[in-house]
Each structure stands twice: as C-alpha cells, then as structure tokens.
RODO-723040 format. One record per residue (C-alpha): residue in three letters; y, z, x. Coordinates in steps of 0.25 Angstrom, whole numbers. Layout:
BEGIN
+--------+-------+-------+-------+
| residu |     v |     w |     u |
+--------+-------+-------+-------+
|    ALA |     Y |     Z |     X |
...
+--------+-------+-------+-------+
This chain:
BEGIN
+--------+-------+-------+-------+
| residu |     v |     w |     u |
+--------+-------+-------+-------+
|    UNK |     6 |    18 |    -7 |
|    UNK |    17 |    25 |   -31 |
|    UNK |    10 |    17 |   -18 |
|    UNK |     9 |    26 |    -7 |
|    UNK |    21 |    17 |    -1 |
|    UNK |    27 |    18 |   -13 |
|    UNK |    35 |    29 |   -15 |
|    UNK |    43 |    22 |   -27 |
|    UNK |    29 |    28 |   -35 |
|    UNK |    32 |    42 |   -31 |
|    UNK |    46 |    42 |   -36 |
|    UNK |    41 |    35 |   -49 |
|    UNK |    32 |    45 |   -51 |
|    UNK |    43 |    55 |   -51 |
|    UNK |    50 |    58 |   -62 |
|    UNK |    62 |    51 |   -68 |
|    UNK |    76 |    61 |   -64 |
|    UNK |    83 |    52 |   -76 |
|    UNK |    89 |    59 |   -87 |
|    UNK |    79 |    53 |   -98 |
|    UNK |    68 |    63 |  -101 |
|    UNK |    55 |    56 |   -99 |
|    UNK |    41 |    61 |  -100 |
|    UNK |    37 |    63 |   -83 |
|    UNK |    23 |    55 |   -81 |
|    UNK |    13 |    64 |   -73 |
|    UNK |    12 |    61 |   -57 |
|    UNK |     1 |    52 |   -55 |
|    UNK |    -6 |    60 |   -44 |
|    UNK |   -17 |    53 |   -42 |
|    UNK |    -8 |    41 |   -39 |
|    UNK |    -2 |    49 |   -29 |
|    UNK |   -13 |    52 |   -20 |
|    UNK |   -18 |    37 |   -21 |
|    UNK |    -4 |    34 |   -15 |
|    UNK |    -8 |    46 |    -5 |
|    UNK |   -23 |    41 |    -1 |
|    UNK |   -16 |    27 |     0 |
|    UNK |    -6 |    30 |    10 |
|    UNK |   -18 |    37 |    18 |
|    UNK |   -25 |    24 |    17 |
|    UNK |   -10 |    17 |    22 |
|    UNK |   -11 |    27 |    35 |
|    UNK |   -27 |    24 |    37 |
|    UNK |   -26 |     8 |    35 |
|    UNK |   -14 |     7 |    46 |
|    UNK |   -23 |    17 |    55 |
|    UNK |   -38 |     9 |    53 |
|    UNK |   -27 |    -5 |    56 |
|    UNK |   -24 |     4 |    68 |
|    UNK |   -36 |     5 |    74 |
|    UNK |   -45 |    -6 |    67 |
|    UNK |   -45 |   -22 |    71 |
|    UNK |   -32 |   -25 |    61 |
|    UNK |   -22 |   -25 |    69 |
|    UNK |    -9 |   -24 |    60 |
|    UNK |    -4 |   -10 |    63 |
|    UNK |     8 |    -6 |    72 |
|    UNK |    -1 |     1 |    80 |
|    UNK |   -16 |    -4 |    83 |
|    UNK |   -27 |    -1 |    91 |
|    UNK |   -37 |   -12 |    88 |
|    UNK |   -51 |    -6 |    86 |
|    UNK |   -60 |    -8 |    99 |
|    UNK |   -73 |    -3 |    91 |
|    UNK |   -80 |    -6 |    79 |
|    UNK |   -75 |     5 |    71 |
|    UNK |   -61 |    -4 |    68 |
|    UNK |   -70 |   -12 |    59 |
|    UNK |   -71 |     2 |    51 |
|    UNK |   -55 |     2 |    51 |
|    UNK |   -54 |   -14 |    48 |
|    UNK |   -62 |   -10 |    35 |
|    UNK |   -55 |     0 |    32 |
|    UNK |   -42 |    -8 |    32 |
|    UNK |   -48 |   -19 |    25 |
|    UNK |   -53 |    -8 |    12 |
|    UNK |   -40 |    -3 |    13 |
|    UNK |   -30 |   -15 |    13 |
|    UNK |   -38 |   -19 |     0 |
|    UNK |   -33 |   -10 |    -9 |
|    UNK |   -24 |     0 |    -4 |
|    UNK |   -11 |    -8 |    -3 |
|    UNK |   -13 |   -12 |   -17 |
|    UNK |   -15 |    -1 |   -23 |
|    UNK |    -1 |     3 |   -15 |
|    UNK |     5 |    -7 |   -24 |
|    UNK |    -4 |    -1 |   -37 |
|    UNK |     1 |    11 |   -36 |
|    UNK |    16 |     6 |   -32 |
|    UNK |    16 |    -3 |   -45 |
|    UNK |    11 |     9 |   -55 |
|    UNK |    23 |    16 |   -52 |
|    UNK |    34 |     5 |   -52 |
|    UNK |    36 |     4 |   -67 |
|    UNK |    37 |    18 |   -69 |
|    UNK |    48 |    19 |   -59 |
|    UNK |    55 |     8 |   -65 |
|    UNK |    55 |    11 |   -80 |
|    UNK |    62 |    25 |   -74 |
|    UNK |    71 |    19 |   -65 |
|    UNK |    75 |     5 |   -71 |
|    UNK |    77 |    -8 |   -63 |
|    UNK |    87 |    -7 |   -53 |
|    UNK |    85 |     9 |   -50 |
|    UNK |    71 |     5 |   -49 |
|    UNK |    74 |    -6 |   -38 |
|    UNK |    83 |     4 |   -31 |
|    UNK |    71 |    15 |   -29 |
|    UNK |    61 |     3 |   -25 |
|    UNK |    73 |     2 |   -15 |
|    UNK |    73 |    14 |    -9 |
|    UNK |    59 |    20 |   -10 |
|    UNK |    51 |     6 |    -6 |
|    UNK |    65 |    -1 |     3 |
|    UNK |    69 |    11 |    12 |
|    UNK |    57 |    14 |    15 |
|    UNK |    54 |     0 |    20 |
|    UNK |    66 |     0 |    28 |
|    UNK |    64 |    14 |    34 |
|    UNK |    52 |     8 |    39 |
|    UNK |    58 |    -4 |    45 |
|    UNK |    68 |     3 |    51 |
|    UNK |    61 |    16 |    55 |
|    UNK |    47 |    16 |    56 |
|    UNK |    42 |     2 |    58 |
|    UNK |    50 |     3 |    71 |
|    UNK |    40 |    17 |    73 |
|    UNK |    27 |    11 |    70 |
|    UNK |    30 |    -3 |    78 |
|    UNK |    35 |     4 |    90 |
|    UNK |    22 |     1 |   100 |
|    UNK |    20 |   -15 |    94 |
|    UNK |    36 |   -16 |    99 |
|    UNK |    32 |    -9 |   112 |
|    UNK |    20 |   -17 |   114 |
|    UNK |    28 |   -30 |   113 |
|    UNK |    40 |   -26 |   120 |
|    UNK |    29 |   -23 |   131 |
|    UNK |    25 |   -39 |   130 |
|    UNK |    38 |   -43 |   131 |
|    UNK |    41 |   -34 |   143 |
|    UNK |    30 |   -41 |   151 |
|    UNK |    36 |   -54 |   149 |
|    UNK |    49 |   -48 |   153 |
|    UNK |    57 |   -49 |   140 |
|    UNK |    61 |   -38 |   131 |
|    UNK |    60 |   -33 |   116 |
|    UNK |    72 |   -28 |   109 |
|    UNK |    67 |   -17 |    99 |
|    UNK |    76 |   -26 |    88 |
|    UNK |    68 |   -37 |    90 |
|    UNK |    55 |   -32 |    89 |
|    UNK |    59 |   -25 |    76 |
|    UNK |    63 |   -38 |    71 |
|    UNK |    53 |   -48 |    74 |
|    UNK |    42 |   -38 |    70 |
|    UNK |    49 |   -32 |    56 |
|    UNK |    39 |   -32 |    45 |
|    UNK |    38 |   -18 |    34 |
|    UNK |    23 |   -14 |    42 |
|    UNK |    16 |    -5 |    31 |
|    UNK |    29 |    -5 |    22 |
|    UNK |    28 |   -18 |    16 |
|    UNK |    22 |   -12 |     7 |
|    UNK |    34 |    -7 |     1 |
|    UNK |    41 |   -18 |     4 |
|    UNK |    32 |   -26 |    -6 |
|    UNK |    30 |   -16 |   -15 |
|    UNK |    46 |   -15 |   -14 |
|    UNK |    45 |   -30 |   -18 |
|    UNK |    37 |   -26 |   -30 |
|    UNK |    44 |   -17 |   -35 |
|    UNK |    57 |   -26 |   -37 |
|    UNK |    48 |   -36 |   -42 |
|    UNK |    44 |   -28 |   -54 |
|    UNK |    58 |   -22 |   -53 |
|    UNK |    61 |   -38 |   -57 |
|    UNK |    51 |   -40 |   -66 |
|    UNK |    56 |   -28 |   -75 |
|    UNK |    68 |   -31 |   -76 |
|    UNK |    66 |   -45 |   -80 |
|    UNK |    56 |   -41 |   -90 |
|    UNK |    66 |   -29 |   -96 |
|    UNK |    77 |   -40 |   -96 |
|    UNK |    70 |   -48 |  -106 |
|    UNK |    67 |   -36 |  -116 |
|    UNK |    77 |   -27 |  -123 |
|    UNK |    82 |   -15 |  -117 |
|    UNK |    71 |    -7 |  -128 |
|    UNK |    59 |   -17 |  -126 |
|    UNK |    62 |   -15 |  -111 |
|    UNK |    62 |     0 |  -110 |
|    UNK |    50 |     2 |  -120 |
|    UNK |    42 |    -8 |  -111 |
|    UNK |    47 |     0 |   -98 |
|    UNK |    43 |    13 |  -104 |
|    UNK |    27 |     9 |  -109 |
|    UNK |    17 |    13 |  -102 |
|    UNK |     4 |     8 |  -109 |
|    UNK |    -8 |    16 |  -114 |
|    UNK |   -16 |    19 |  -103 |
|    UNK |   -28 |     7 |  -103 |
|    UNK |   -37 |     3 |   -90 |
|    UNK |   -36 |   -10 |   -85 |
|    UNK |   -49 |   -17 |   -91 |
|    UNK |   -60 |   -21 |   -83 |
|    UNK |   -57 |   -35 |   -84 |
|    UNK |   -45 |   -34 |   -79 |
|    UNK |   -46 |   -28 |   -66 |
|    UNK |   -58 |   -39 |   -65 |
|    UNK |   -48 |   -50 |   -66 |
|    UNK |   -37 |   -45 |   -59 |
|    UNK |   -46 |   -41 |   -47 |
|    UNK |   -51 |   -57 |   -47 |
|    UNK |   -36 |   -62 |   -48 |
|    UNK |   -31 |   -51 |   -38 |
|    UNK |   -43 |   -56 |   -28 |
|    UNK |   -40 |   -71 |   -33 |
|    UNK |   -25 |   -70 |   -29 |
|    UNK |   -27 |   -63 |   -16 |
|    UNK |   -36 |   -74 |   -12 |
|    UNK |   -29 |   -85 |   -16 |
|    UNK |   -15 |   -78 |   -10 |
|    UNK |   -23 |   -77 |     3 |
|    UNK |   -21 |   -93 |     4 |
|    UNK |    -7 |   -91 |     8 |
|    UNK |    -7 |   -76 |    13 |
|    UNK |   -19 |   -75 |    20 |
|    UNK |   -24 |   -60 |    27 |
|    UNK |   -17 |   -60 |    40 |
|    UNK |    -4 |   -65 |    34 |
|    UNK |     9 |   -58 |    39 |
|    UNK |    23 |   -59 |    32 |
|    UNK |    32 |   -56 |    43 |
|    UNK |    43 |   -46 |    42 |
|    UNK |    38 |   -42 |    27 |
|    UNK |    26 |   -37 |    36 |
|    UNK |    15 |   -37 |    25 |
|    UNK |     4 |   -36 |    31 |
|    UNK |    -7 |   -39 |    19 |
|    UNK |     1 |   -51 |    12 |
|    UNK |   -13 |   -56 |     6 |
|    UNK |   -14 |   -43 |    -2 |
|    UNK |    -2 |   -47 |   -11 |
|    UNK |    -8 |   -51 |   -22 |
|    UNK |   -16 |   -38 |   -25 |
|    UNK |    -3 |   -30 |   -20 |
|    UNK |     6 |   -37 |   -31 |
|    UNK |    -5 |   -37 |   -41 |
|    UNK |    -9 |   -21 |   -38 |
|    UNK |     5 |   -19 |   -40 |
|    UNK |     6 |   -26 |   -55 |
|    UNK |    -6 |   -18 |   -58 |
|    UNK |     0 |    -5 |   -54 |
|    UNK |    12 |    -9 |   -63 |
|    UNK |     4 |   -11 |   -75 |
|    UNK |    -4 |     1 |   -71 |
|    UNK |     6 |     8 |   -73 |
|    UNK |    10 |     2 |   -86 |
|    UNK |    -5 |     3 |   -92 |
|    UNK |    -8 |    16 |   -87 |
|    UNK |   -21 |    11 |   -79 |
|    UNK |   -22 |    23 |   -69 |
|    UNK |   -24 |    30 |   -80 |
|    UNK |   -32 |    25 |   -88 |
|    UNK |   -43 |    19 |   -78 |
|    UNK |   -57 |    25 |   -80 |
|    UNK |   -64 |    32 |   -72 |
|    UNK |   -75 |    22 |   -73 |
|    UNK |   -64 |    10 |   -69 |
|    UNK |   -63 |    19 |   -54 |
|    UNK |   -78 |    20 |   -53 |
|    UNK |   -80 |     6 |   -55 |
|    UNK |   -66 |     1 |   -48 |
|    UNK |   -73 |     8 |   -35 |
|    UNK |   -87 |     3 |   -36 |
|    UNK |   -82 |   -12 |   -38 |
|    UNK |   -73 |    -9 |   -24 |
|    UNK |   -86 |    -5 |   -18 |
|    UNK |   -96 |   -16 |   -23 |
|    UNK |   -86 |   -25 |   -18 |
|    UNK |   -83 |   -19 |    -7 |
|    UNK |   -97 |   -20 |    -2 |
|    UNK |   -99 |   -35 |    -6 |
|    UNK |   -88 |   -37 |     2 |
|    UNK |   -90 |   -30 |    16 |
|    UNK |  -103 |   -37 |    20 |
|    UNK |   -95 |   -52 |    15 |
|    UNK |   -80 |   -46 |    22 |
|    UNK |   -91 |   -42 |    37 |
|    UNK |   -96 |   -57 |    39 |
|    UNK |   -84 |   -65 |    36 |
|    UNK |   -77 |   -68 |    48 |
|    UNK |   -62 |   -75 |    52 |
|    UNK |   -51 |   -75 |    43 |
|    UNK |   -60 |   -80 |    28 |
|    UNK |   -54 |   -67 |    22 |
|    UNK |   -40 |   -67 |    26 |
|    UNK |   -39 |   -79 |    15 |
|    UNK |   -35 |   -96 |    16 |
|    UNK |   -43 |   -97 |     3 |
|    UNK |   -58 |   -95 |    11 |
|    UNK |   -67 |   -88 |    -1 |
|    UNK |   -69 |   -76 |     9 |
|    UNK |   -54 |   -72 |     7 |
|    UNK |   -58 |   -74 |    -7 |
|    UNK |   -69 |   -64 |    -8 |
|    UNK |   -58 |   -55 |     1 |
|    UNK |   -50 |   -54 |   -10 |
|    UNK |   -59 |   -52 |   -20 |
|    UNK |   -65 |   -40 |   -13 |
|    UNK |   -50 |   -33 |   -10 |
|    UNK |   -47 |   -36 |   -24 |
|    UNK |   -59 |   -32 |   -30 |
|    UNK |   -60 |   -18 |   -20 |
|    UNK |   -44 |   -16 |   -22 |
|    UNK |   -44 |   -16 |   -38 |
|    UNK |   -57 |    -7 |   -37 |
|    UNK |   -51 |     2 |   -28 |
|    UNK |   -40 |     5 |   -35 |
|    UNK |   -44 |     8 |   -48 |
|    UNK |   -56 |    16 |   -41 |
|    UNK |   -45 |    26 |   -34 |
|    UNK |   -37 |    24 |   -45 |
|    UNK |   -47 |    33 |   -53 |
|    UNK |   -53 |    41 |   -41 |
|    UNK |   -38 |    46 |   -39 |
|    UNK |   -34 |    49 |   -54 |
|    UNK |   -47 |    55 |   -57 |
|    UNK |   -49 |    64 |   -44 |
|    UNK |   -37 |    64 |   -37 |
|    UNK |   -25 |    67 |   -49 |
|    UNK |   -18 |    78 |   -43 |
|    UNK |   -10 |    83 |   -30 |
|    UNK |    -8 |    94 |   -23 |
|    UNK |     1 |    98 |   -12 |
|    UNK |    -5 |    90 |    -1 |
|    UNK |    -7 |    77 |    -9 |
|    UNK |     9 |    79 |   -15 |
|    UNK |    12 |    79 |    -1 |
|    UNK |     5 |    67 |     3 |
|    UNK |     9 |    58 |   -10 |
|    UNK |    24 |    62 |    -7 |
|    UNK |    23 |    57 |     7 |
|    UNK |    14 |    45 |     6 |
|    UNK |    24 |    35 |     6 |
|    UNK |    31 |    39 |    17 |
|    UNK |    17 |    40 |    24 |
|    UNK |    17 |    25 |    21 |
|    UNK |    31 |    22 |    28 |
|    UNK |    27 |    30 |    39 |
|    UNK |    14 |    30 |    44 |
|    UNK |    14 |    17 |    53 |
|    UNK |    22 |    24 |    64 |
|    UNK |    13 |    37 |    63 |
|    UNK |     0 |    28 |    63 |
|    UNK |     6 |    21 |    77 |
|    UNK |    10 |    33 |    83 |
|    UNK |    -4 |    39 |    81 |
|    UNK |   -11 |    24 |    86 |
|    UNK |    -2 |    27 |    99 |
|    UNK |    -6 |    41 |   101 |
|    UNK |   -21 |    39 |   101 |
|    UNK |   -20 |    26 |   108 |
|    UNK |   -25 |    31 |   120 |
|    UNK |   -39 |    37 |   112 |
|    UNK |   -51 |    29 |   115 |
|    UNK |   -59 |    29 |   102 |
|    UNK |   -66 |    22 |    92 |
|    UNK |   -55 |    14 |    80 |
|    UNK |   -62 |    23 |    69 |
|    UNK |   -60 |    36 |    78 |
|    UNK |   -45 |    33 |    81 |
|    UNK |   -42 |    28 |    66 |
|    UNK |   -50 |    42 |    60 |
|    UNK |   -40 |    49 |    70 |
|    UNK |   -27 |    42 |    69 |
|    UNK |   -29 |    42 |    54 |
|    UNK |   -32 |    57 |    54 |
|    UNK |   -19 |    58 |    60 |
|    UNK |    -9 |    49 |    52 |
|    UNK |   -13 |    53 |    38 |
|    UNK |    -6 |    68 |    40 |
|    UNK |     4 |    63 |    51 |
|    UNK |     8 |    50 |    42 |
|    UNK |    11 |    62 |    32 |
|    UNK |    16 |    70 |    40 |
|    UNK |    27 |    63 |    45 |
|    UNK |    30 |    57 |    29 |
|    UNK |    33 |    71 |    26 |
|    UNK |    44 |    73 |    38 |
|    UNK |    50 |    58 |    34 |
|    UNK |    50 |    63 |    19 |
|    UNK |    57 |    75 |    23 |
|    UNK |    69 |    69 |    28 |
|    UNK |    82 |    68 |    19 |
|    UNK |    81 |    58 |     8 |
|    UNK |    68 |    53 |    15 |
|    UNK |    60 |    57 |     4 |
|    UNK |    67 |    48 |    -6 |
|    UNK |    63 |    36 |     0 |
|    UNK |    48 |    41 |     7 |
+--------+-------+-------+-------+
C-alpha cells in the first residue's frame, strides 16, 4: 500500500503528540482510499496469479480454460502500476514523518512498523500460507523414502513472499534516513530546520517533465532488464519483480518530491483526463504488438520488444497515476465509517491475506469450474474475510501499533 503496506504513512498522517504546537495538516482522505482500492488490487492480483497460467503464488490452480488468459491480463495491467504507486505514496509521506521525528526516532518507527511486521510474517504467517508447498514436497520425498524436517523446509525455502515490499521500502526509508542526515550535517542547525520545515508552493509538474521522466523511467528499465531480466529470482530476499526496480526507486523520489512541491494538489483536472487517455491510447497500441510476440522477447536481454515493454509499463504507469490521482481527489475526498474502517485495516490486509487466499484455494479445490468463475468467487470471498480477520489481528494487545 502512506502505501497500503505502509503503515509508516498512517502514523505520519497523524498528529505529532510533542509538546511544540504546530498547525495539524488535514488528513488526505482521498489518499487514504487510494491506499484501500490498492490493497484490494493486492488480494485480487494474488487470487487472478491463483487461478491464471502465472504460477508464483503459494497456492495455484493453473487455469485449464481460456478464461486464465483473462486473469494473466489482468495480472499483467496490474503489476504495471500498482506497486509503484505503493512506493508513491509511501515516499509522499516519508519526509513529513521525518521532519517531525528527527533522524534516529525516525529510523526507530521505520523499525518497528515496516521490521516487525516483516518478521511476524516470517515467523508466523509465512509458515500459514506455505503449509501445502511443504506438504506437497514432503509427499515427494516420502515416495522416495526419505523425510522432510519442517526446519529444513522453512530454511531452504525463506524468502519475505509479498512482504518484500516492506522490506524494500524499509531499505528506502534508511536510505533517505542517510541522505538527510548527511545533507543537514553540511548546513547549520538554522539552514537545516528551515530547509526541513518548507514545503513549496503548490506548482504541477510541467508537461515536459513527466514526458522526459516517462522516456528515462522506460529507457532505465530496459537497459536494467540486461542484467535483471523478467523471470529473475533473488533468493531469500524473495522479490519476485526485480526488473521493476527502477520505476519502484524512481516512484518513490517522486513521491518524496511530491510531497515537497505539493503536486497532488495542485494537478489539474485536465492533467487526470489526459494522464488516463494517454494510458489508454497506449494501452491499445500495445495489446494487438504484446498478442503476437512469442517466447521470452519481452522478459528483456536487450531484444527491442523488451524495449517497447518498458515503454508501454512506463508510459501506462505514469498515466495512471496521475489519472487516479485526480479521479480520487476530485470524486473520492471524504470517508465514512466503512471506508475509515477499511483504511485503518489495509495494511494489515496486506501482512495477512496470503494465508487467507490459500485457505480459500484449498476449500474450493474440489469445484470444477471455469478460472474466471472460481477467481469471481474466491475474490468475493477474500475481500471482506482478508478484512475480517485484519480487524481481529488488529485487536490484539499492542497489535495495532505495529498493523
């Protein structure tokens, strides 16, 4: 998801408990319910990867029909743009944080609310979600008459699943952490707090500007793909989209600077209409190209289809984010009780859902029915339950602290 995984946005949004009296900034609400359609987008990506032809998931079903092309699109539309707007919003809300908190309680809180939930899953619910891929080999070896400690398993197959990205975003984080503090270490004490406390006028990005970063952010990702192609695996890191780093690092600096030149703001209604109809006008070029290439040309290696590949995500991504970013603040800038309950749960929607979505593929396992029908079901399900249980984890003591 602040990201909806990033709960470090939720707090900074809060207000500041220190003694100094300072003016409280508005909640941005609409940012809030981008962070909840997001974490819906989280649940349904892992339940289309479920039932499509993807098979990266805990729990798959690969898709015995043509309708798990519909879910591989689907995928495809979503792993554009949606984790990189994650990190957006994730970087809009990280120098607000730190100005309040200062270095070093700054790092502590990036500890607590990005490391511990890491952890828990590592230690708690990783072991959930992966339970029938250890069962499954165990099985293997069984046949063979050797056995599978538990211990082992666990440790040959570590990786953070869907929480890397809070373990990058916790690598950001003390990155900028770093870089702040270098750069007030090189001002005085006045210079320094001055810097830390201005925000600029309002001003949109200029046309020109989002041109030429789309065209580097699409030029970077192609030439990155050379050496991190699509089907690269980092092990034990466990990211599974390595060759989206550039646009997630870059989509995090913007959201910093965002947050600096007050561009949510100040984007016209006019720069939404025209960032959604340049993702569509792309978008269509690119389907009838993306349908007739065949093997791995897009995955990258320098081939010039990985090159328009990238040009497309870019071009689709930047569109799309400035498109909702509008759509949101104009239409959808205000909460009630059931959109306040779901932004306060989302992240912990985020830690938790891999285990719900698995249980749910094991239930209906034995249901004979098209991918599309048993992803429309299995969805309908794991948005409320993924909730659902969120708000009984969130419950516990202290849990809502670090959730």
């Amino acid at each position: 998801m602040t990201a909806i995984p990033e709960q470090a946005a939720v707090s900074a949004a809060r207000p500041e408990p220190a003694a100094e009296a300072r003016p409280e900034r508005p909640r941005l609400l609409y940012i809030d319910n981008l962070r909840i359609a997001l974490t819906a987008l989280v649940v349904l990506h892992h339940t289309a990867v479920t039932y499509g032809n993807i098979p990266a998931w805990y729990y798959t079903e690969p898709a015995e029909d043509g309708s798990g092309l519909l879910l591989d699109v689907l995928v495809m539309f979503n792993q554009a743009f949606f984790m990189g707007f994650f990190f957006m919003i994730a970087g809009y809300f990280t120098p607000a944080s730190y100005d309040r908190k200062g270095a070093r309680p700054f790092v502590r809180d990036r500890l607590k609310r990005l490391g511990l939930p890491l952890l828990a899953f590592l230690l708690a619910v990783r072991p959930l979600a992966d339970i029938g891929g250890y069962a499954d080999l165990r099985a293997t070896f069984a046949e063979r008459g050797e056995s599978l400690p538990y211990g082992v398993y666990y440790l040959l197959s570590w990786d953070a699943g869907p929480l890397w990205f809070v373990e990058v975003l916790l690598v950001f984080a003390l990155l900028y952490a770093l870089v702040r503090r270098r750069a007030s270490s090189r001002l005085s004490g006045s210079v320094a707090q001055a810097r830390r406390e201005t925000v600029r006028d309002p001003r949109p990005p200029r046309p020109l500007a989002v041109i030429v970063f789309t065209v580097a952010l699409a030029l970077s990702t192609y030439l990155w793909r050379f050496l991190v192609p699509t089907d690269t695996y980092v092990p034990v890191l466990g990211l599974p989209t390595p060759n989206f780093m550039p646009q997630y690092a870059s989509f995090f600096v913007l959201g910093v600077l965002a947050h600096r030149r007050g561009w949510p703001q100040s984007l016209s209604r006019a720069a939404g209409r025209a960032g959604f109809a340049v993702a569509t006008v792309a978008t269509l070029a690119y389907l009838p190209f993306v349908t007739t290439v065949k093997g791995a040309a897009l995955d990258g290696h320098g081939t010039w289809q990985s090159l328009v590949a990238a040009a497309w995500e870019s071009t689709f991504a930047v569109g799309l984010v400035l498109g909702l970013t509008v759509l949101f603040r104009e239409r959808l800038n205000r909460q009630g009780t059931v959109a306040g309950f779901l932004s306060r749960h989302a992240f912990a929607v985020y830690v938790l859902h891999a285990p719900v979505l698995v249980g749910l593929g094991f239930a209906f396992r034995g249901l004979h029915a098209p991918a599309a029908a048993k992803f429309a079901l299995v969805a309908a399900l794991a948005l409320p339950l993924c909730w659902a249980v969120a708000y009984a984890v969130r419950s516990l003591p202290r849990a809502d602290r670090v959730l």
